[in-house]
C-alpha positions as CSV (number, residue, x, y, z in Angstrom):
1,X,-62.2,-45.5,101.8
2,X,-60.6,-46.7,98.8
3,X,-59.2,-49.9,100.7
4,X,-62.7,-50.3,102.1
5,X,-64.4,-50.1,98.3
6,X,-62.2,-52.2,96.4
7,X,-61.4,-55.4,96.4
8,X,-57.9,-55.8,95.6
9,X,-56.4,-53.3,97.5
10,X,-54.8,-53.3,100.4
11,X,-52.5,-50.3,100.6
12,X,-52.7,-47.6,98.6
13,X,-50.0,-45.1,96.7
14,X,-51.9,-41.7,96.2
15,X,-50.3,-39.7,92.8
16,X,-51.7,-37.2,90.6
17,X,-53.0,-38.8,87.1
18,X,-53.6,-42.1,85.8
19,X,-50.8,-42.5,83.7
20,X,-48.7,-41.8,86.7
21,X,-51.0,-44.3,88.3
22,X,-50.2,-46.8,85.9
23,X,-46.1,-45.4,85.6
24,X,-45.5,-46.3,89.5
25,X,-47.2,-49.6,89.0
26,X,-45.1,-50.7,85.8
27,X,-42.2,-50.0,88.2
28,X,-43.8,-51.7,91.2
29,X,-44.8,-55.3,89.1
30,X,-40.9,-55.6,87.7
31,X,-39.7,-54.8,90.9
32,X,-41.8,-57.2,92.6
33,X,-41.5,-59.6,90.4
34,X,-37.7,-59.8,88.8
35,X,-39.3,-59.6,85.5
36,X,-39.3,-56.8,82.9
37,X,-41.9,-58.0,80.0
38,X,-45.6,-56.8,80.5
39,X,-48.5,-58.1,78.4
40,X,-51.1,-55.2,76.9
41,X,-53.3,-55.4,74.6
42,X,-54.2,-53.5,71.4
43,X,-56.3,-50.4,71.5
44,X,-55.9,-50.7,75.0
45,X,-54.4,-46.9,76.6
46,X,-52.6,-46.6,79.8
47,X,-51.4,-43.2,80.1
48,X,-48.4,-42.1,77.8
49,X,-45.4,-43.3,79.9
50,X,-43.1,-44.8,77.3
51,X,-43.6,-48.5,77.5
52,X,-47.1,-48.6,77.3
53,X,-47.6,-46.6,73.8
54,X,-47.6,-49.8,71.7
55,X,-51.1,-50.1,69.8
56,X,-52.6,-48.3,72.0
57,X,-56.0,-46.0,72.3
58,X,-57.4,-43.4,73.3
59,X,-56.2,-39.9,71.2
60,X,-53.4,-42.2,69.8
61,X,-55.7,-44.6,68.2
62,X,-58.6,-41.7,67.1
63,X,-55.6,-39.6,65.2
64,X,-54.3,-42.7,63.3
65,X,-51.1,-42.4,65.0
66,X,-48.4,-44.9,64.9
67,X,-46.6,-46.1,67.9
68,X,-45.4,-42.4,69.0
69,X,-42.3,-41.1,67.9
70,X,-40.1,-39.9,70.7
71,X,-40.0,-43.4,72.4
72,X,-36.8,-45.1,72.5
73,X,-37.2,-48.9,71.1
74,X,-35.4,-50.3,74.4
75,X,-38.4,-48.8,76.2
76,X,-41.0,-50.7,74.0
77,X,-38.8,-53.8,73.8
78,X,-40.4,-55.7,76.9
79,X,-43.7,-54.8,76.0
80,X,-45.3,-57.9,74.2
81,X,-49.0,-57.1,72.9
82,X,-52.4,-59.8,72.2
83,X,-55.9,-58.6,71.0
84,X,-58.2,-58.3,73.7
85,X,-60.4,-61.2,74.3
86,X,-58.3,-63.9,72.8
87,X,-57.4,-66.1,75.5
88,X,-54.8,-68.4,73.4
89,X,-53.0,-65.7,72.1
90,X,-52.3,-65.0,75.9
91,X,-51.2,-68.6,76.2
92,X,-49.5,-68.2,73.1
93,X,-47.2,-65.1,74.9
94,X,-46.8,-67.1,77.8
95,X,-45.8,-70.3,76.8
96,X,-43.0,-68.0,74.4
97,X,-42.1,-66.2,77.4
98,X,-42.2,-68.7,80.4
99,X,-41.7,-67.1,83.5
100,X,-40.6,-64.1,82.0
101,X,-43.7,-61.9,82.1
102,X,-44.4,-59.3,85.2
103,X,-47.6,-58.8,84.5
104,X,-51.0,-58.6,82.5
105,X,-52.3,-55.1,82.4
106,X,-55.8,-54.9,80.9
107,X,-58.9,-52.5,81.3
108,X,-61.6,-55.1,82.2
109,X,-63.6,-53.1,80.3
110,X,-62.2,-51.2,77.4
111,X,-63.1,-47.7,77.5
112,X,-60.5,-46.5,74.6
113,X,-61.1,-48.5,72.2
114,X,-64.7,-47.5,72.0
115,X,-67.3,-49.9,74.7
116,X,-65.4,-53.1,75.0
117,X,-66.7,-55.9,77.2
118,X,-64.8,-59.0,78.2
119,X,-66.2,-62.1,78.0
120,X,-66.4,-64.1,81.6
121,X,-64.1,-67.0,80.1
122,X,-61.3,-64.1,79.1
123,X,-60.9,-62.4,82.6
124,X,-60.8,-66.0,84.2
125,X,-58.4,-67.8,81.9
126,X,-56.4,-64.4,82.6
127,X,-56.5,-65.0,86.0
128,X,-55.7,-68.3,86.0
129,X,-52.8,-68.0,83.8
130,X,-50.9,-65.4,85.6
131,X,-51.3,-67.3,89.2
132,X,-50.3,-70.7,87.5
133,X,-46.9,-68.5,85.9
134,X,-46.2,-66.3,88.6
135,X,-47.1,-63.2,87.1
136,X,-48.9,-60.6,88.2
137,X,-52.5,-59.8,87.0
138,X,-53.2,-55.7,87.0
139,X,-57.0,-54.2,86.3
140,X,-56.1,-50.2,85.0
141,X,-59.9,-49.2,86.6
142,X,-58.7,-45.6,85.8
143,X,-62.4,-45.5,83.7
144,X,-64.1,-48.4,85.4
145,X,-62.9,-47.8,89.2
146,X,-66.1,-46.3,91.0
147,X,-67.9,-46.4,87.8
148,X,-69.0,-50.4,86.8
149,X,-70.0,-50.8,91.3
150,X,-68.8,-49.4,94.1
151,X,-66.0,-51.9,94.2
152,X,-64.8,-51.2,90.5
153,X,-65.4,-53.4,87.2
154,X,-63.3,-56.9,90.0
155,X,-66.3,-56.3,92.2
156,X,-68.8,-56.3,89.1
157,X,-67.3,-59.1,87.6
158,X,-66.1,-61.2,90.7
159,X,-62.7,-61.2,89.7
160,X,-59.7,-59.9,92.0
161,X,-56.3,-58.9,90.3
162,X,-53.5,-58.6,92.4
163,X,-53.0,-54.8,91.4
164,X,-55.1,-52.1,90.7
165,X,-54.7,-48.7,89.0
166,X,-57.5,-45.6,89.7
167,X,-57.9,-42.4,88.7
168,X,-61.0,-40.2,87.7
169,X,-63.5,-40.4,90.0
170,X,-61.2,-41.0,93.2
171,X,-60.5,-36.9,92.7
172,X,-64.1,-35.8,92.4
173,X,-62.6,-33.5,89.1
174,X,-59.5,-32.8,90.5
175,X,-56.1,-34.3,89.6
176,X,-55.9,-37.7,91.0
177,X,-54.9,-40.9,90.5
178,X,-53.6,-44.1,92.9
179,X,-52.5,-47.5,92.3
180,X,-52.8,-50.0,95.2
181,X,-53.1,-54.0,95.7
182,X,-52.2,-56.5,98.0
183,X,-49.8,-55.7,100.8
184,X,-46.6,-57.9,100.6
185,X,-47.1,-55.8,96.8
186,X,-47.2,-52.3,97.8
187,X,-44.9,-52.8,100.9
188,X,-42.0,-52.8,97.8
189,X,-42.7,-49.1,97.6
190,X,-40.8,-46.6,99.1
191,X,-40.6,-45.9,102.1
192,X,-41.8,-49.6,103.2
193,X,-39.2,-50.3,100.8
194,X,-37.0,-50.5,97.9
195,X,-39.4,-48.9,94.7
196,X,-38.9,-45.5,95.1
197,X,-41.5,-43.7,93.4
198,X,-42.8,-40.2,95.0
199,X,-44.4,-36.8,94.3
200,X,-45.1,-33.0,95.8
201,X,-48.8,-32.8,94.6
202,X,-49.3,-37.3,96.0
203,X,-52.5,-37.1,98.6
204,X,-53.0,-33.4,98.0
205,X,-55.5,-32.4,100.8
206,X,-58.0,-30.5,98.3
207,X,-57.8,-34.0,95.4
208,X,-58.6,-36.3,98.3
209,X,-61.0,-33.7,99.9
210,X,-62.8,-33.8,96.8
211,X,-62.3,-37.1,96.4
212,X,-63.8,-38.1,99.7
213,X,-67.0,-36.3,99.4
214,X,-67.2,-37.5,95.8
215,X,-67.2,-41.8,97.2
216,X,-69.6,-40.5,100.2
217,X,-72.3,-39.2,97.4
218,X,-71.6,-43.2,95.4
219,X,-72.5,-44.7,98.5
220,X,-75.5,-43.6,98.9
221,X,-78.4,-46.0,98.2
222,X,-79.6,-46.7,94.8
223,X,-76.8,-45.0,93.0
224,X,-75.7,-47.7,90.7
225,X,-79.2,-48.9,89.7
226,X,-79.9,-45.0,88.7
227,X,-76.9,-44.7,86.6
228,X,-77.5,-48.2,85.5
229,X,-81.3,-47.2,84.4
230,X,-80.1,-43.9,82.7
231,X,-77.6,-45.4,80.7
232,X,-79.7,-48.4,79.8
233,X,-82.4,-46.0,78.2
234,X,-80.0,-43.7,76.5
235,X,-77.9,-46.5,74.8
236,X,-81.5,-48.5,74.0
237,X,-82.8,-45.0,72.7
238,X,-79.3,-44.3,70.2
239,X,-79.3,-47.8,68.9
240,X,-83.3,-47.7,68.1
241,X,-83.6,-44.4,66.2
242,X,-80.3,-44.7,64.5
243,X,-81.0,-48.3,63.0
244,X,-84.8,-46.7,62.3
245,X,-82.5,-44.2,60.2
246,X,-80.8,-47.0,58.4
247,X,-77.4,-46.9,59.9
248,X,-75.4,-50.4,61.0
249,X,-75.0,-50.0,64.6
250,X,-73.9,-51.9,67.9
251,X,-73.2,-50.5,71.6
252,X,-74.0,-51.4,75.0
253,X,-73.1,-50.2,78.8
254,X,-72.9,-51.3,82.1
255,X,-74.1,-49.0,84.9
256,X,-72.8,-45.6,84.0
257,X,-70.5,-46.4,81.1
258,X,-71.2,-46.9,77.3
259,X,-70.4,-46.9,74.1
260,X,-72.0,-47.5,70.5
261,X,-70.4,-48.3,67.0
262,X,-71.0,-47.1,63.0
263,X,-71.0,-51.1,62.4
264,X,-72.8,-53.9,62.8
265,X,-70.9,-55.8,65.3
266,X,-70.4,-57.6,67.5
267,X,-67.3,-55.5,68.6
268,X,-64.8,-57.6,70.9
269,X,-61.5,-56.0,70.5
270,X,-59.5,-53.3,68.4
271,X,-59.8,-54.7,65.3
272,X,-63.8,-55.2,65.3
273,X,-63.8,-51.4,66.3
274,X,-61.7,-50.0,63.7
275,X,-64.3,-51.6,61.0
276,X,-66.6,-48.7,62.7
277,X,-67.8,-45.7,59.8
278,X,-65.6,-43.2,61.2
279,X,-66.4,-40.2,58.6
280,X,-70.1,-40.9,59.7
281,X,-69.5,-41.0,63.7
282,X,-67.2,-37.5,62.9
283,X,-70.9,-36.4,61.1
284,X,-73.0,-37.2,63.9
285,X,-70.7,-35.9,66.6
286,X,-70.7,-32.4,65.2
287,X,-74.9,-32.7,64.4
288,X,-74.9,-33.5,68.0
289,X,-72.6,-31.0,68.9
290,X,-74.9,-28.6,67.0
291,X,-78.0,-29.3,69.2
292,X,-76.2,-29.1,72.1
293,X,-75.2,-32.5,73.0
294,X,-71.1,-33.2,73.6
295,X,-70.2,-37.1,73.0
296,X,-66.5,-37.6,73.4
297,X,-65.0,-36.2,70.0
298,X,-63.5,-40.1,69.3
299,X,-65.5,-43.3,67.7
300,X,-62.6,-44.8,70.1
301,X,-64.1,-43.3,73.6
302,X,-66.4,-44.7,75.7
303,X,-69.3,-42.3,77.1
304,X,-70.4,-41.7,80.4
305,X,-73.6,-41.2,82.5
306,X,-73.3,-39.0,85.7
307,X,-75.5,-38.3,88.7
308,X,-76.5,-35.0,87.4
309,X,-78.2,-36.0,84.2
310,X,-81.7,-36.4,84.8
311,X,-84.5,-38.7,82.8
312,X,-84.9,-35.2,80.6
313,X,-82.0,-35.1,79.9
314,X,-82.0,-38.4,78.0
315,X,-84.8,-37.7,76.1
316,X,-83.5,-34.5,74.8
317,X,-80.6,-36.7,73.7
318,X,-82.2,-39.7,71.6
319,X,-85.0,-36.8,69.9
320,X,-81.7,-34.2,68.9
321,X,-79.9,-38.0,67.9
322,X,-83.1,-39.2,65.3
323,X,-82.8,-35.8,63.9
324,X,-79.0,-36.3,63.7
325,X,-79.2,-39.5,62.4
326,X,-82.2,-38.8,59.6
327,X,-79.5,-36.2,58.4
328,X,-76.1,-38.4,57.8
């Protein structure tokens, strides 16, 4: 099913989490490639393996934490990082490190730095880049796999990478995660060949049970353009009442994911997002909390729509979040 959904993959390695998701294919892209230096990008999270906890986001960017103690500086040492959305400072890396670099890994769209989206020129140049060098091109869909379209954020978007990491969704709640791509690729992992990587819990019957019935519900017709009307409305609704209130804000979403900033914007990396009022979005999350509505406890999250929340249950949301707002 997953083969079928998305475009870039091919053959598919089952595990149990995203960041081991994203720990088999760190392995895989070096031991395809002969390389060992990967480009990320800042505020950009991919589970806490060791080599991927340079500027990164999620919990490490909402507690102000450094790059994590604990991590050797060998295991960082081949990890070069550029802000998301500047094209030349890809070049820039690339042309430093010619034919050195594995692979690109990117969310293609940022879910923990806050909403993220990239701009059409970005992912392309991306692309183009890592074919014309020889390095690989990796979409971590972890947030967006199943979310953005049926195919992922590289069917949305039109854009195939030659690897892809998942997680999430592909479980239906249960501990899950899978990496997969094209086959000459995956056929590098044990026991096609050489990259061993393997796991008790991999392809669980009850995660991919789960997991099946979970991609059976998404297929059913007008899925997207529900969660893409639901999210539209709640996003439109947070942004009108809280500028009404007086507050700088900015946010957007695409089908079921979103996101909104304490700043005027336009966000398009890290470094627009940590301008964001962080004391006031700590505020409003706990006014929220209060009335009975849970946002993810981080201005660095983004938010998601699911199947079960009804029209209701987005109007409750923007009247408890003008109250909220009037309040901060």
């Amino acid at each position: 099913m997953v083969i079928e959904a998305v475009p870039s993959i091919e053959m598919v390695r089952f595990v149990n989490s995203g960041t081991e998701a994203c720990m088999g294919m760190l392995r895989l892209v070096r031991a395809f490639t002969g390389r060992e230096k990967i480009i990320k990008f800042e505020g950009c999270y991919h589970g806490h393996a060791d080599s991927f906890l340079v500027k990164a986001g999620s919990g490490v960017a909402t507690l102000g934490l450094p790059d994590s103690p604990g991590v050797p500086k060998a295991a960082t040492s081949a990890t070069l990082t550029a802000s998301y959305n500047d094209l030349d400072g890809v070049k820039e890396l690339f042309a430093k490190n010619k034919g050195e670099i594995a692979a690109v890994v990117l969310e293609p769209v940022v879910g923990n730095s806050g909403f993220i989206v990239p701009t059409k020129e970005f992912l392309e140049g991306i692309r183009e880049i890592t074919k014309a060098d020889g390095a690989l091109l990796v979409f971590d869909e972890v947030m967006t796999g199943f979310r953005l379209a049926y195919g992922g954020a590289q069917e949305y978007f039109g854009i195939t990478p030659d690897l892809t990491t998942l997680g999430k969704i592909i479980g239906g709640g249960l501990p899950v995660g899978a990496y997969g791509g094209r086959k000459e690729i995956m056929q590098m992992v044990a026991p096609a060949g050489p990259m061993y990587q393997a796991g008790t819990l991999s392809g669980n019957p009850l995660a991919m049970t789960a997991g099946i019935m979970t991609l059976k519900r998404l297929q059913q017709q007008g899925t997207y353009e529900y969660l893409d009307n639901i999210t539209g409305k709640l996003i439109a609704g947070l942004l009108e009442v809280g500028r009404e209130a007086g507050h700088k804000l900015c946010g957007g979403h695409i089908r079921g994911m979103f996101g909104f900033f304490f700043t005027e914007g336009p966000v398009n990396n890290f470094g627009d997002a940590k301008k964001s009022d962080t004391e006031k979005f700590a505020k409003f999350h706990r006014g929220m909390l209060e009335k009975g509505v849970y946002f993810a406890p981080s201005q660095y999250e983004a938010g998601f729509t699911g199947l079960a929340h009804t029209e209701d249950d987005i109007n409750f949301t923007i009247s408890a979040a003008k109250e909220v707002f009037q309040s901060i």
